[in-house]
C-alpha positions as a printed Julia matrix, in Angstrom:
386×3 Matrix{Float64}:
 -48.76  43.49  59.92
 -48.21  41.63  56.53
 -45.62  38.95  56.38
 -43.94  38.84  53.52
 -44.89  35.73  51.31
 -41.49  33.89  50.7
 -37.84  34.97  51.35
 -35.31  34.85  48.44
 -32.02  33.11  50.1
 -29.32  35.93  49.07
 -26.9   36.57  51.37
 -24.19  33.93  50.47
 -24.52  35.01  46.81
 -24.11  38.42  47.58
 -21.11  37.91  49.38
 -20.0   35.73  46.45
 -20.83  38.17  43.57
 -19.0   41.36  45.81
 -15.75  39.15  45.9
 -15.63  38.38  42.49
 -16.44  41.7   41.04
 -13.54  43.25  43.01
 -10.81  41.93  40.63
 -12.74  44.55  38.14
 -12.45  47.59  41.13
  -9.99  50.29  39.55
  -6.68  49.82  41.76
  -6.12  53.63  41.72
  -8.42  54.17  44.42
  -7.0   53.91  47.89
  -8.13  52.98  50.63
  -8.61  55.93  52.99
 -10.9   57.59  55.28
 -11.29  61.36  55.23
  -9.15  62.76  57.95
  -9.85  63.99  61.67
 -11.17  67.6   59.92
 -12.69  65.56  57.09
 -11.19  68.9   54.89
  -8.53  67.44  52.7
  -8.3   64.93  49.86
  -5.19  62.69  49.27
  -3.81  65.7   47.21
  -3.5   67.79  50.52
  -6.12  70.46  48.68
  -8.02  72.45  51.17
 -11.46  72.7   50.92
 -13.94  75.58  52.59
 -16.23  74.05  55.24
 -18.32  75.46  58.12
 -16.75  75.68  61.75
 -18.43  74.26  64.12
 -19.58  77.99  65.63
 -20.6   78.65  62.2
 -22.84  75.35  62.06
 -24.33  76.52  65.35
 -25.67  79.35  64.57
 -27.05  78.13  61.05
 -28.98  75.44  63.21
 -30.03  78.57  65.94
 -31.45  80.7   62.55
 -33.39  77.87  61.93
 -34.89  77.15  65.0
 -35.32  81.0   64.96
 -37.31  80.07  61.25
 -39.18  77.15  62.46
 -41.29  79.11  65.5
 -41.98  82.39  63.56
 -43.47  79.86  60.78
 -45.27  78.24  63.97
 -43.6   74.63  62.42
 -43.65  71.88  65.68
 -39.79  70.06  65.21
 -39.57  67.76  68.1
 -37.12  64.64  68.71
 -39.14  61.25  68.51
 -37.59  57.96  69.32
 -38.14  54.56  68.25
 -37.58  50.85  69.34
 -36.77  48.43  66.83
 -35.49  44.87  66.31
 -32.58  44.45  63.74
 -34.21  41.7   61.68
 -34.73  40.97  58.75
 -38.32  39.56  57.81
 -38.7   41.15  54.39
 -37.93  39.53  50.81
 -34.17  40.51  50.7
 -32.63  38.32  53.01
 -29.5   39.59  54.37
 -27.76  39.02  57.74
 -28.8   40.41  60.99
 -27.77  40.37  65.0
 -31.44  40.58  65.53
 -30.6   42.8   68.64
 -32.77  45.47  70.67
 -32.06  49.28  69.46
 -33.19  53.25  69.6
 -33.68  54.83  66.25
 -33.88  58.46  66.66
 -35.31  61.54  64.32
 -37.4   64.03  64.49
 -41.39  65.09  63.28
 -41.69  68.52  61.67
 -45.29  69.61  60.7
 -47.26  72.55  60.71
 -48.48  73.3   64.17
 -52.14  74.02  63.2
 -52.23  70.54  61.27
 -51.49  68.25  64.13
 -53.94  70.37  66.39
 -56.77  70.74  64.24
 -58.08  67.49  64.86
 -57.77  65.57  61.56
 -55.48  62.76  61.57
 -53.04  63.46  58.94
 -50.63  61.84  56.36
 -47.28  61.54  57.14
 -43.44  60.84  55.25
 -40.76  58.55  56.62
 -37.71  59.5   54.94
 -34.5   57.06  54.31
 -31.07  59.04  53.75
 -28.51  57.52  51.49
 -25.57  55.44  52.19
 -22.99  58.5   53.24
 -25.55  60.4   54.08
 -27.7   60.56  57.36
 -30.85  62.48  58.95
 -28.68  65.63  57.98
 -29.89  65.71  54.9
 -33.28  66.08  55.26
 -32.23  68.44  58.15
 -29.31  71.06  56.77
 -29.66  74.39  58.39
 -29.83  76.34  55.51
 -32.88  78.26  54.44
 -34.48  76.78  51.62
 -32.54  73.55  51.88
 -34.13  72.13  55.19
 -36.24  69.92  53.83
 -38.69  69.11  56.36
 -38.94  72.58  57.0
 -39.86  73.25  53.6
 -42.56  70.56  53.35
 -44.33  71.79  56.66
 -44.34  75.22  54.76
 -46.28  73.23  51.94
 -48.55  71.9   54.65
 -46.9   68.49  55.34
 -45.69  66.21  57.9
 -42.6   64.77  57.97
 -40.4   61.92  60.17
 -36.44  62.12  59.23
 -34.91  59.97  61.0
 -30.97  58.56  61.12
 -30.95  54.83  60.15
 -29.38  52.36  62.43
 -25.83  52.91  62.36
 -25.91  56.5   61.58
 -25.68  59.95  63.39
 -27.32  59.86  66.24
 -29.04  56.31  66.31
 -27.59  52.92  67.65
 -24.41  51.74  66.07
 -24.03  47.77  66.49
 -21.33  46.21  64.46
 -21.33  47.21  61.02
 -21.16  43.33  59.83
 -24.71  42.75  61.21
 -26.64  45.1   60.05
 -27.7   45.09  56.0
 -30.41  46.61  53.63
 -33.42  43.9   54.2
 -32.89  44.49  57.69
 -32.9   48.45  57.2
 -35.91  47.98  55.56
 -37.72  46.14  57.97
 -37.05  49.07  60.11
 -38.27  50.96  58.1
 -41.52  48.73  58.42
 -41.55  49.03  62.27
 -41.28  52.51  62.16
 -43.86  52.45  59.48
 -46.3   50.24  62.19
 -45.09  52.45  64.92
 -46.24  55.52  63.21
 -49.92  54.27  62.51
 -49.75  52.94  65.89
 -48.34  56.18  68.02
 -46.21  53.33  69.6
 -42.94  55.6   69.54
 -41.44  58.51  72.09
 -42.11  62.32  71.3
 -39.89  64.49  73.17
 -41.99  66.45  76.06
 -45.21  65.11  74.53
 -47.48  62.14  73.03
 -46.97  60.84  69.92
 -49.26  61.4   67.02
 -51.54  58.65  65.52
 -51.1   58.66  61.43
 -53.33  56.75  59.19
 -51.48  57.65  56.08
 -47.75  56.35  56.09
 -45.56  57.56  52.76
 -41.97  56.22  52.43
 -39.58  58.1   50.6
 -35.65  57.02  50.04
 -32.8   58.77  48.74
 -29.79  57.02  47.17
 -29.63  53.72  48.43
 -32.33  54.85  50.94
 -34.7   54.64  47.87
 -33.29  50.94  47.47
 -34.7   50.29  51.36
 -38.0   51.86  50.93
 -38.67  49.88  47.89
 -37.55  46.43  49.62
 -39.64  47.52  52.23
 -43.33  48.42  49.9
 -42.97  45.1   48.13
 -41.77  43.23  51.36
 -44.88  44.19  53.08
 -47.22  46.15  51.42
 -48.31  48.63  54.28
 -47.34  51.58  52.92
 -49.72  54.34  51.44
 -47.47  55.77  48.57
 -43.28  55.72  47.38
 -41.11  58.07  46.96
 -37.7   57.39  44.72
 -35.08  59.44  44.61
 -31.85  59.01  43.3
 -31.59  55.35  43.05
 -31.72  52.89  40.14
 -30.95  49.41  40.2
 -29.28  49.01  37.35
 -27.94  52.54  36.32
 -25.24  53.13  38.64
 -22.75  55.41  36.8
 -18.48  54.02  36.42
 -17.74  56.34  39.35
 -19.95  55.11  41.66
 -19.04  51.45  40.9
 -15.41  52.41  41.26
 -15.96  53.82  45.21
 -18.65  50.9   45.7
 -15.93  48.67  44.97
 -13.07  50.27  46.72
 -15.38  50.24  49.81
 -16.03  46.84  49.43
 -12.91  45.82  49.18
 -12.07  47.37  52.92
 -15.0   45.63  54.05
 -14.56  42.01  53.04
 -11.12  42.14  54.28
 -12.16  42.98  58.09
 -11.39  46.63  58.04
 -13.57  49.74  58.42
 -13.02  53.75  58.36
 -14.51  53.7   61.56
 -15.41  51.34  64.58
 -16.19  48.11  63.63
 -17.62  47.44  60.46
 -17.34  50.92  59.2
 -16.57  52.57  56.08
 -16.23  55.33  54.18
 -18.06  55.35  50.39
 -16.17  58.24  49.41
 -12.34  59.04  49.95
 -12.11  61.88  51.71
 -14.06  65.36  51.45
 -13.34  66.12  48.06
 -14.66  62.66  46.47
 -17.78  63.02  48.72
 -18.24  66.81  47.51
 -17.57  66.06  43.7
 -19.69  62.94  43.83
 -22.99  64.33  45.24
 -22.96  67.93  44.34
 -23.19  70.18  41.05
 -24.97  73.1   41.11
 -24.73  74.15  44.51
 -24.6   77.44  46.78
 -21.46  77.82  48.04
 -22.84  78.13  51.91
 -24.98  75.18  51.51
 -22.17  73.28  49.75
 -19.84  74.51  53.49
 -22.69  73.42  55.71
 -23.42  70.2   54.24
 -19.44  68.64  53.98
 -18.86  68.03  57.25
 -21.36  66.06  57.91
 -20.15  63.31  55.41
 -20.97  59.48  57.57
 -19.45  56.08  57.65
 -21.88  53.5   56.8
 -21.7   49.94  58.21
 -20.33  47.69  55.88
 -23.14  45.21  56.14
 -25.58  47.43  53.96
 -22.74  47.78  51.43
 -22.52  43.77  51.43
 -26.12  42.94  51.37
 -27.01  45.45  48.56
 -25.75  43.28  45.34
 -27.84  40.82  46.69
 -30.66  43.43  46.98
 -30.77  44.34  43.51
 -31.52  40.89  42.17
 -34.19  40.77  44.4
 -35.78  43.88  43.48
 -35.93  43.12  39.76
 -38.1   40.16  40.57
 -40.43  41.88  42.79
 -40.75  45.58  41.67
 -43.76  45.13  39.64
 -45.64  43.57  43.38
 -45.57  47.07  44.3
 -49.21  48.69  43.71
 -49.2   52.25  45.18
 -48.76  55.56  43.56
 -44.83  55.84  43.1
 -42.52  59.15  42.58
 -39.19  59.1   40.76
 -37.53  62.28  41.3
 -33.66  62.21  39.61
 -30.97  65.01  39.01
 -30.18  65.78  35.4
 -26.68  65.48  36.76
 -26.19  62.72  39.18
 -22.62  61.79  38.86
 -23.95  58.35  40.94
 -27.21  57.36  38.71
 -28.78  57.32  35.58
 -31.67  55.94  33.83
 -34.43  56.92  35.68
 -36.9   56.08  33.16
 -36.02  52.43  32.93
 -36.04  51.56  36.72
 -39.79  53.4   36.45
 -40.32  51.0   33.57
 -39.6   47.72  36.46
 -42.92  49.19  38.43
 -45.16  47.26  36.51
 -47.78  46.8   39.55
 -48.77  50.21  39.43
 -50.52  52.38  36.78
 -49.73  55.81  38.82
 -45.71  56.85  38.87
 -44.14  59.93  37.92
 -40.96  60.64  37.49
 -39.47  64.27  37.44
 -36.02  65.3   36.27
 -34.31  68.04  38.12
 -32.37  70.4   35.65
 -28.6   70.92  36.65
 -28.89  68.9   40.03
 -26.65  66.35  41.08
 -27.0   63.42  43.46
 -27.6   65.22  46.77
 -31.11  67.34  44.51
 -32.32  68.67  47.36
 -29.39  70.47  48.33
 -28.56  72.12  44.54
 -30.2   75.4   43.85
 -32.74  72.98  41.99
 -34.05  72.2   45.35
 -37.46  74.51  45.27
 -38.46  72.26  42.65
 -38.01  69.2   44.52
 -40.01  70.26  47.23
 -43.07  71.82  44.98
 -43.17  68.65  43.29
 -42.89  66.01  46.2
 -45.66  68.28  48.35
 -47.97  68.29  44.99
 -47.71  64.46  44.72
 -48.71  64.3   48.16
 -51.55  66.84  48.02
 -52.72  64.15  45.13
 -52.31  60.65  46.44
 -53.66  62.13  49.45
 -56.6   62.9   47.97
């Protein structure tokens, strides 16, 4: 492993610069969490999602998908330690916890007795492993890359889904990122648990991040540098739109004052079903856009806290990162903008790309833009993989 050279002391500031910035929070956004069906806004407007019979069988269709394409999708587990060794220092409870996931490749790739490249993905901040995982032909993302011939580790970051929850206070992006980091180790190591099986030795290791996942996998390349290639999507550092500053804020504001949509330390980014549906989604198929609402996640606030901080650090340490990077950005995130100038920060590296995704919003790889995500993230790969 390689330590990171110095650590930038953050945390307090952070804290500092999130209280401050409140007073500039739009009051007309109350604080809420979606309700028990997660179905209607503060208006009391109803909004089509899947049952959960419906969900059911989408997810039996595409396990139905994933053996006729003869696509291994197995549970893996991992061990980690909630610190926080990378340059973004940040809280942590430095406890003992199980991240879980899954690995989707093609069969024939794992048994042909190369060792092959692999992706960790990081979901956003009201997102989870879901979204790499939405059983909807076409939209499943790891299904789609094994169909392009690549593997693929989704996994739900600590505090999501199915993964350990510890209290939302003590858990925040540097430490996410160092995760991401063991995981990373774990990976190249085959030091993790495969469901009914061994785990797979990679020597390749690709990090990709959406949203504020693509904050965490950046913190982690320049943090410790053991990463093969990057993968940005939807995430800027400096371009986040009025709306997302506005919910940011609002969240925020519930956290600092000891209160959380759910457990301890939990919040919601987005008010409700229809703020999470009109803030990540634009040009979307109806049955995609019923399958994918419910799933809408608290996120602890820690992360939220820690990821002011996180930004200053990032624009003094972007240009340390020397792999081959991908920006990939929808022409109509309602959450980001300017792509182009958070490429321009990656000064370390003469090989990025960035990729605009015509009519998508922030959730790309759900829109009916998605195809084009995929083609373009498995050609990258077919190209830094040499």
């Amino acid at each position: 492993m390689t330590a990171p050279r110095t650590r930038t002391r953050t945390a307090a500031f952070a804290l500092g610069t999130a209280a401050a910035l409140l007073v500039a929070a739009p009051a007309y956004w109350a604080v809420a969490a979606p309700g028990e069906d997660g179905t209607a806004d503060a208006a009391g407007e109803v909004i089509d999602v899947a049952s959960p019979q419906e969900a059911a069988i989408a997810a039996d269709a595409t396990a139905v998908r994933l053996a006729a394409a003869d696509i291994v999708d197995v549970p893996v587990s991992f061990t980690v330690v909630n610190q926080n060794r990378t340059l973004a220092e940040c809280p942590v409870d430095g406890g003992t916890y199980r991240i879980e996931g899954h690995l989707t490749a093609p069969r024939a790739l794992l048994e042909d007795g190369t060792v092959p490249a692999v992706t960790l993905y990081q979901h956003g901040i009201a997102a989870g492993e879901w979204y790499w995982r939405l059983d909807a032909e076409g939209y499943h993302h790891a299904e789609e890359m094994a169909l392009r011939g690549h593997v693929s580790v989704t996994v739900d970051r600590l505090g999501y889904g199915a993964s350990d929850h510890p209290d939302g206070y003590l858990t925040c992006i540097g430490g996410e990122a160092d995760i991401a980091h063991q995981i990373t180790r774990a990976l190249r190591e085959g030091t993790y648990t495969v469901a009914d099986g061994d785990p797979y030795v990679f020597d390749r290791v690709y990090l990709a991040g959406q949203s504020n996942g693509g904050q965490i996998s950046q913190i982690a390349a320049y943090s410790f540098q053991d990463i093969d290639g990057l993968v940005i999507m939807d995430w800027t550092d400096l371009g986040l739109t009025p709306q997302a500053n506005a919910r940011f804020f609002t969240a925020l504001n519930t956290c600092l004052n000891g209160a959380g949509g759910e457990g301890d330390g939990y919040v919601y980014y987005d008010l409700g079903t229809e703020e999470f549906r009109d803030g990540n989604f634009h040009d979307t198929d109806p049955e995609v856009l019923r399958l994918a609402l419910p799933h809408q996640n608290p996120h602890p606030c820690g992360d939220m806290v820690a990821q002011l901080g996180g930004v200053l650090v990032d624009l003094r340490h972007l240009n340390e990162i020397t792999v081959p990077v991908l920006f990939l950005y929808g022409e109509k995130d309602a959450r980001v903008e300017g792509g182009a100038e958070h490429r321009a920060l990656f000064t370390g590296t003469d090989d990025t790309e960035l990729l605009e995704v015509p009519e998508a919003g922030h959730y790309m790889g759900l829109e009916r833009g998605a195809p084009l995500v995929h083609d373009a993230l498995a050609d990258w790969l077919n190209r830094v993989s040499g």
